[in-house]
Structure formats: structure tokens, C-alpha cells
DRENVOKOL-202009 format. One line per 10 residues: number of its first residue (from 1); for each residue x, y, z of N, C-alpha, C. Coordinates in steps of 0.2 Angstrom, whole numbers, m for minus. Layout:
NUM> X Y Z X Y Z X Y Z ~ ...
# end
This chain:
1> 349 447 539 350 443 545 357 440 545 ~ 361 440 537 366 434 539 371 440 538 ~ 369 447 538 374 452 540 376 454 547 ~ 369 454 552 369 456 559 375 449 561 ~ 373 444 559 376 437 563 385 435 559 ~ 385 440 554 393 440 552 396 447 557 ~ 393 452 559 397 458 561 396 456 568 ~ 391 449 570 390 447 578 397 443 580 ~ 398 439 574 405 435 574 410 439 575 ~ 410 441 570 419 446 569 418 450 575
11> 414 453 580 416 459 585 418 452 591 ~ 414 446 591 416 439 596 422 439 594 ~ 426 437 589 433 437 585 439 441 591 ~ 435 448 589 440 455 588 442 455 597 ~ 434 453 601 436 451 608 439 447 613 ~ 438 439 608 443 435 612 450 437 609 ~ 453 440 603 459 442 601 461 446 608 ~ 458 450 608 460 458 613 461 454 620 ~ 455 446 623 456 446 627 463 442 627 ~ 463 438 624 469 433 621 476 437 623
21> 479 442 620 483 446 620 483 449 628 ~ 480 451 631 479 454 636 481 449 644 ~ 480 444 641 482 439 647 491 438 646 ~ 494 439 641 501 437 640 505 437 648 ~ 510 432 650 511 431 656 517 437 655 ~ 518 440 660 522 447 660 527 443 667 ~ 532 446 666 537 444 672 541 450 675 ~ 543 453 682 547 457 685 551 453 686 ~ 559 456 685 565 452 690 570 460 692 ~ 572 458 699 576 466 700 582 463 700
31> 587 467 700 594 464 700 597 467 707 ~ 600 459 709 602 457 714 611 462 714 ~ 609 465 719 614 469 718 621 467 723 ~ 618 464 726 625 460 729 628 453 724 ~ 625 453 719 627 447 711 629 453 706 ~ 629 459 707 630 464 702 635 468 700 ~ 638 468 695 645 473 692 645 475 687 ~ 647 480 685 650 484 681 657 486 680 ~ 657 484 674 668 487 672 667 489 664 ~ 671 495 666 674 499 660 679 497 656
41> 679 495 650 689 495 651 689 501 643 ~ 695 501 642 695 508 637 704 505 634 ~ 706 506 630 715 508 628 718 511 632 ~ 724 512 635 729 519 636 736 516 636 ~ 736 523 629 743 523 629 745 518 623 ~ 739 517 620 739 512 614 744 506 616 ~ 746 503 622 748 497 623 745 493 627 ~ 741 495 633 736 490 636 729 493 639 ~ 727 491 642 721 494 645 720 495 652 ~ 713 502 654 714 502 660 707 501 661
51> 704 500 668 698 497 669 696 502 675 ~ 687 503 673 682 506 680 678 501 683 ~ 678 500 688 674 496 690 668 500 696 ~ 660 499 693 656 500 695 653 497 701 ~ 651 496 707 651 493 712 645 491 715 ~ 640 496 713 633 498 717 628 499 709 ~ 623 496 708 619 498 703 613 493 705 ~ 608 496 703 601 491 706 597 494 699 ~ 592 490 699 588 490 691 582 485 691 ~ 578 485 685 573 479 687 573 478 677
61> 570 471 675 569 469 671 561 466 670 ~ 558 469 665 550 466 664 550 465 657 ~ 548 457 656 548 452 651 541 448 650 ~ 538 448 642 535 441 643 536 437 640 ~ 535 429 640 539 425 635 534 427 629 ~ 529 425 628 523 427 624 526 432 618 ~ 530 437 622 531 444 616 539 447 617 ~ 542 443 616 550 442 617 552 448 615 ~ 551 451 609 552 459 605 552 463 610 ~ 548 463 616 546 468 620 552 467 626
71> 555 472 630 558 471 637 559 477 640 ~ 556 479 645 560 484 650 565 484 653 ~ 569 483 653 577 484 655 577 490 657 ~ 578 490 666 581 501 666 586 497 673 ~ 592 502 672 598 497 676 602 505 677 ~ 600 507 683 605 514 686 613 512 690 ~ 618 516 689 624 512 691 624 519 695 ~ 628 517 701 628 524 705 638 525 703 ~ 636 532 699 645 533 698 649 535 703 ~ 646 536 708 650 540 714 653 533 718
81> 653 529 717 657 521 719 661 519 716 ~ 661 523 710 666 520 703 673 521 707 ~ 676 513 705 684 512 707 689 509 701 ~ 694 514 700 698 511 695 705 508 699 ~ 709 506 697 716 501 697 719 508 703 ~ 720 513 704 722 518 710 720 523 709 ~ 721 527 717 719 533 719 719 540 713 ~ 723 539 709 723 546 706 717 545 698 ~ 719 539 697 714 537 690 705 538 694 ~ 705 536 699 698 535 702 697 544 703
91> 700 548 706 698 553 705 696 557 699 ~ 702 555 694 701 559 688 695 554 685 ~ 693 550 686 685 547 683 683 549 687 ~ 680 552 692 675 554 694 675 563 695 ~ 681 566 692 680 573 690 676 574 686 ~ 678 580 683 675 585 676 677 583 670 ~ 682 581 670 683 576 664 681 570 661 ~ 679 569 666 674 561 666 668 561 667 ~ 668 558 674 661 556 675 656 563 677 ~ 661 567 680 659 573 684 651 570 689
101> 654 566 696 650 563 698 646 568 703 ~ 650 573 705 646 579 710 641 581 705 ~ 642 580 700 635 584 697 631 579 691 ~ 634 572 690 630 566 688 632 563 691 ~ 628 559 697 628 554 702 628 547 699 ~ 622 548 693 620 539 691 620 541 684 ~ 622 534 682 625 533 674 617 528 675 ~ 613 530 669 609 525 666 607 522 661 ~ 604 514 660 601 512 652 595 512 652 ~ 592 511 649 584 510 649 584 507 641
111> 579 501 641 581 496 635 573 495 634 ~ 569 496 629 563 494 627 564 488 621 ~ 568 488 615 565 485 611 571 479 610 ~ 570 471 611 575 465 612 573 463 605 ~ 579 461 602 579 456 599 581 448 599 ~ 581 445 600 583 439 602 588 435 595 ~ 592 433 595 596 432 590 599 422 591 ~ 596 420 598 597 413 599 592 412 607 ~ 591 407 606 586 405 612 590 408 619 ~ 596 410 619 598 413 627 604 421 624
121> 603 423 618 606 430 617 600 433 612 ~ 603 439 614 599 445 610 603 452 611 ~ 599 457 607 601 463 607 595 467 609 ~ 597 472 614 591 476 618 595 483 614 ~ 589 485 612 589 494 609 588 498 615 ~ 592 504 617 591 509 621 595 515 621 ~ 593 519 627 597 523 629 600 522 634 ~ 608 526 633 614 528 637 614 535 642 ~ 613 536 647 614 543 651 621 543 653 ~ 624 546 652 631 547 657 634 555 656
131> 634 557 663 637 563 664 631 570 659 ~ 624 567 659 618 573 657 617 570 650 ~ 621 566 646 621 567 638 617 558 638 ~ 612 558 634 608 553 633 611 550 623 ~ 612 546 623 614 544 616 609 535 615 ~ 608 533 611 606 529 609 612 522 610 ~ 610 516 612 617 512 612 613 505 614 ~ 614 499 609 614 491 610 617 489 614 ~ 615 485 617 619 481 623 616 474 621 ~ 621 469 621 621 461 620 617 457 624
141> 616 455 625 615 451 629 616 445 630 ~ 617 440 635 617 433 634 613 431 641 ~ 609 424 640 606 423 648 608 418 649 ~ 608 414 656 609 407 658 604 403 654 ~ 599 406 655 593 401 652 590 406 649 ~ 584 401 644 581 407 640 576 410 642 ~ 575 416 642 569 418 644 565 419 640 ~ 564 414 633 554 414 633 553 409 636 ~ 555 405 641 555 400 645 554 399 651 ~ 555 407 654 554 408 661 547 409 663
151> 548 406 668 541 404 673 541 410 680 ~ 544 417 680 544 422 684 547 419 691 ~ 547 414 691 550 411 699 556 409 699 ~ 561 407 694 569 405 695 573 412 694 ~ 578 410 698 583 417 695 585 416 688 ~ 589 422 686 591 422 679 599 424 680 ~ 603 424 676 610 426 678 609 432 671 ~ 612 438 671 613 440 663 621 442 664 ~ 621 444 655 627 448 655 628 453 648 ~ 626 458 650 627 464 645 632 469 641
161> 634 468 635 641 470 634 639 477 627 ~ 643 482 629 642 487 623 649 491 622 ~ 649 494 617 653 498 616 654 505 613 ~ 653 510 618 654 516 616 657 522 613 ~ 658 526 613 664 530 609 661 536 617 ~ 666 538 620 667 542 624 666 548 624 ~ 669 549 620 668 559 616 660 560 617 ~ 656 554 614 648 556 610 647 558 618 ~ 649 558 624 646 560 633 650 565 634 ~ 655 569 632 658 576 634 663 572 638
171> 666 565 636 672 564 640 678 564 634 ~ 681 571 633 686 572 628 693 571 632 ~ 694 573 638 701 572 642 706 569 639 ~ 712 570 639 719 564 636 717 560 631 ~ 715 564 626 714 561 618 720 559 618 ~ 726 557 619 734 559 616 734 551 621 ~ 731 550 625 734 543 631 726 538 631 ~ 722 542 631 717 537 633 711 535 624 ~ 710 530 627 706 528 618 698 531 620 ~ 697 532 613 689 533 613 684 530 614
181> 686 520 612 681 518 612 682 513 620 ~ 676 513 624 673 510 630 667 505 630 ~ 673 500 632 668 492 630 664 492 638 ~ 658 493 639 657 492 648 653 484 645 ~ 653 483 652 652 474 652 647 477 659 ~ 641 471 660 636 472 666 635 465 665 ~ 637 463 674 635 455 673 631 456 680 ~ 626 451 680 620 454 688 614 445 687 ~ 610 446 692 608 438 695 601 442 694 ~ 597 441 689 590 444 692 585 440 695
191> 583 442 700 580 439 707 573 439 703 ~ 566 438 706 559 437 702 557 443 708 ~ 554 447 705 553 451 713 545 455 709
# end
């Protein structure tokens, strides 16, 4: 009898756990695309830098405070709006040397696994697409407020910083002027949606 009424308990246990876990408050936020940028900057010429600026990108973010570790981040940049400092640089980024936007329209990340490393930064683990090549790549994070805190209803400001090595995406062009590594910065307003 006092077997039936121990395996009665533990399955009541194993229940409200599954249910416990299962209510965890989950939060949508999309990114406000008129609060939204992306910029490239890279070396040239080993004396200063030049910059791309991304101007149209839309994405959404799902978080819970409950299970922090956890976040979907997927943030599409459309490359075909990409603008650099003038007419000849903006073309040659959106050639075959670069972005080859006629034939990859959108640069993408996709982030599942967050670290948090202070109550308003962290580090999200993901993937990079650019130009058909997918690599692995961190992006930093920092938020106005923290989000295991958020209540799904306020906005959030973010701002995400990585740095790439350009070769690993088949952008080899002007090894002799331009530098390898590419710091992109993404700053955006996420809305509760």
C-alpha cells in the first residue's frame, strides 16, 4: 500500500513540475523598423575606416524572463538597400565581390542560445548568412532594461555588436586595401507585438 501511495506522489510531483515549467511567461517583440540600423565598418588602406550602412531589416525577438538561456532572435537585413559613404563603394558592396545582392538579397542571424553576463548584457550564440555562406558568430548584446524583467508590454531598445572575418563569406576582393575583419553593429527599438 505504502508503495501504490509513494509512485501516487511522485507521478503528482513529476505533474505539477511539467505543469510549473509549461506556464513559463514567454514574450514576442518585433523590431521596429523605422528605430532600426545596421553599420559595417571594416579598415582600408590600413589608415582609417570605411562604413555600410544597412537601412531596412525587420525581425522578431522571443524571450522568457523565467528561462533567460533561452532566446529567439532572427533579424533579416535586406542587402539590396545597403549604402556606403559613395556611388562607386555602394556598388562594389552590392557586386560579386561582396554582397552579390542580385543573387543574395538578405543577410541573416538567427540566435537560440543567450547568455547573459549582467542584468542588461549578454551574449547570443548563432548563425551568420551572408552572400549563401552560413557560419557560426556571437553577437553582444546590451539592453536599456533587463529583460528577465520584462512584463511583454514596454518597449526595449537593443544593441548588437560582432565581429567577423569576411573571407569565412567568399568576400576575398582587395585583400591589398580593404581589412578582413568586420565589426557590424545592429541597434533597433523592439516593440511587444
Amino acid at each position: 500500500m505504502q508503495w501504490k501511495t509513494a509512485k501516487w506522489m511522485v507521478a503528482v510531483g513529476l505533474l505539477c513540475a511539467s505543469s510549473l515549467g509549461s506556464t513559463a511567461s514567454t514574450y514576442r517583440f518585433n523590431l521596429d523598423p523605422e528605430s532600426s540600423s545596421v553599420d559595417a565598418k571594416v579598415a582600408f588602406m590600413g589608415i582609417g575606416n570605411r562604413k555600410a550602412y544597412f537601412p531596412a531589416m525587420r525581425g522578431k525577438v522571443v524571450l522568457s524572463p523565467e528561462r533567460m538561456n533561452e532566446i529567439d532572435l532572427d533579424v533579416s537585413i535586406d542587402a539590396t538597400q545597403l549604402k556606403a559613404e559613395d556611388g562607386l563603394t555602394t556598388g562594389r558592396l552590392k557586386g560579386k565581390d561582396f554582397f552579390y545582392v542580385a543573387k543574395y538579397p538578405v543577410v541573416r542571424f538567427e540566435g537560440k542560445i543567450l547568455s547573459m553576463t549582467s542584468p542588461t548584457a549578454g551574449t547570443v550564440s548563432g548563425e551568420l548568412t551572408a552572400r549563401g555562406v552560413t557560419r557560426p558568430v556571437n553577437l553582444n548584446l546590451s539592453f536599456s532594461a533587463p529583460p528577465a524583467q520584462a512584463d511583454g508590454k514596454d518597449t526595449i531598445r537593443l544593441t548588437g555588436v560582432t565581429t567577423i572575418n569576411r573571407r569565412d563569406f567568399g568576400m576575398t576582393a582587395y585583400s591589398l586595401v580593404v581589412g578582413k575583419k568586420v565589426t557590424i553593429t545592429i541597434k533597433t527599438k523592439l516593440v511587444p507585438g
